[in-house]
C-alpha positions in Angstrom: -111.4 174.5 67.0 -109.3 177.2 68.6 -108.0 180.1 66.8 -104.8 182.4 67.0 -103.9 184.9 65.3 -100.1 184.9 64.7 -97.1 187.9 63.2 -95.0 185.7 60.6 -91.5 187.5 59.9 -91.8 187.6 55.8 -89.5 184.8 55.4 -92.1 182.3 57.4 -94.9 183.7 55.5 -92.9 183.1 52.2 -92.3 179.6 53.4 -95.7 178.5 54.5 -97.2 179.8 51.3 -94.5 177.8 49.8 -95.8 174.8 51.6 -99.3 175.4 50.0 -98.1 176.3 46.9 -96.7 173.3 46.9 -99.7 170.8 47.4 -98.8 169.3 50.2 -100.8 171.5 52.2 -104.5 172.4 51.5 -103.9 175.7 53.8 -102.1 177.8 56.0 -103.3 176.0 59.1 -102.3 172.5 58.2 -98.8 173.9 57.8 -99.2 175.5 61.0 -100.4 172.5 62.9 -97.7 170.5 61.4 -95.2 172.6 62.5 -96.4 172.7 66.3 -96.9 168.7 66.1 -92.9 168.3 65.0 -92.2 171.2 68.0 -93.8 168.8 70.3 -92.3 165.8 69.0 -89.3 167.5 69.6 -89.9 168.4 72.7 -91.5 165.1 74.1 -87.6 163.6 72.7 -85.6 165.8 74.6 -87.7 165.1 77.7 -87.3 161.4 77.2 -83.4 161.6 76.7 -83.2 164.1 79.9 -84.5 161.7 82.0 -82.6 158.7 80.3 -79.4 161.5 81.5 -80.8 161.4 84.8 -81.3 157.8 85.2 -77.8 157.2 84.2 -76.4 159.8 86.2 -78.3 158.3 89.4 -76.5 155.2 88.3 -73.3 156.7 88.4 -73.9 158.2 91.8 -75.3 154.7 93.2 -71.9 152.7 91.9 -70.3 155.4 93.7 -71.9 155.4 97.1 -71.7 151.7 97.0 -67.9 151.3 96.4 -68.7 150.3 92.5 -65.4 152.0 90.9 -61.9 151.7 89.9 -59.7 154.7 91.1 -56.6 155.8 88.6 -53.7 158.7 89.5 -51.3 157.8 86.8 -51.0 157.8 83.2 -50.0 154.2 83.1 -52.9 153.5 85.0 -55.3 155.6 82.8 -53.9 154.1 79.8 -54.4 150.4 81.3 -58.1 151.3 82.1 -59.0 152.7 78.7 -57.0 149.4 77.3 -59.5 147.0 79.0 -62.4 148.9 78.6 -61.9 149.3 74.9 -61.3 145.3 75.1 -63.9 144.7 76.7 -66.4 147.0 74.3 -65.4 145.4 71.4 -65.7 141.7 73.1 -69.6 142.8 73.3 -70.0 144.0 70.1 -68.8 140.8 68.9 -71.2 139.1 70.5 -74.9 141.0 69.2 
């Protein structure tokens, strides 16, 4: 297996020995390991909901180039179009 040497500010090195300590880790490394496998996690999330974004956002932009919206200049007509949509979520929620 690999190995790094890595600095730890005190307070990390207070907390992984805490994590020892502790018994839920046999040793430094396992902390260590866990740590970079929840960074990844992490990471491998965010990617998924950046590209859900992007999906959506391509979505967006199709409905527009093909015509697929509903254009509002006044308040009255804002309010109207909030009105139905909120209808219209709760009319969905109903039904799952």
């Amino acid at each position: 297996m690999p190995t790094q040497n890595v600095n730890l500010t005190p307070e990390l090195d207070s907390f992984v020995k805490s994590q020892v300590a502790s018994g839920y880790f046999n040793n430094a490394s396992e902390v260590h390991r866990a740590a970079l496998a929840a960074m990844a996690r992490e990471e491998e999330e965010r990617e998924l909901r950046l590209q859900r974004l992007r999906e959506e956002i391509q979505k967006g932009i199709d409905d527009l180039d093909a015509g697929r919206y509903t254009s509002v200049t006044t308040e009255e007509e804002h309010r109207a179009l909030f009105k139905e949509l909120r209808e219209k979520s709760i009319q969905r929620a109903k039904r799952k």
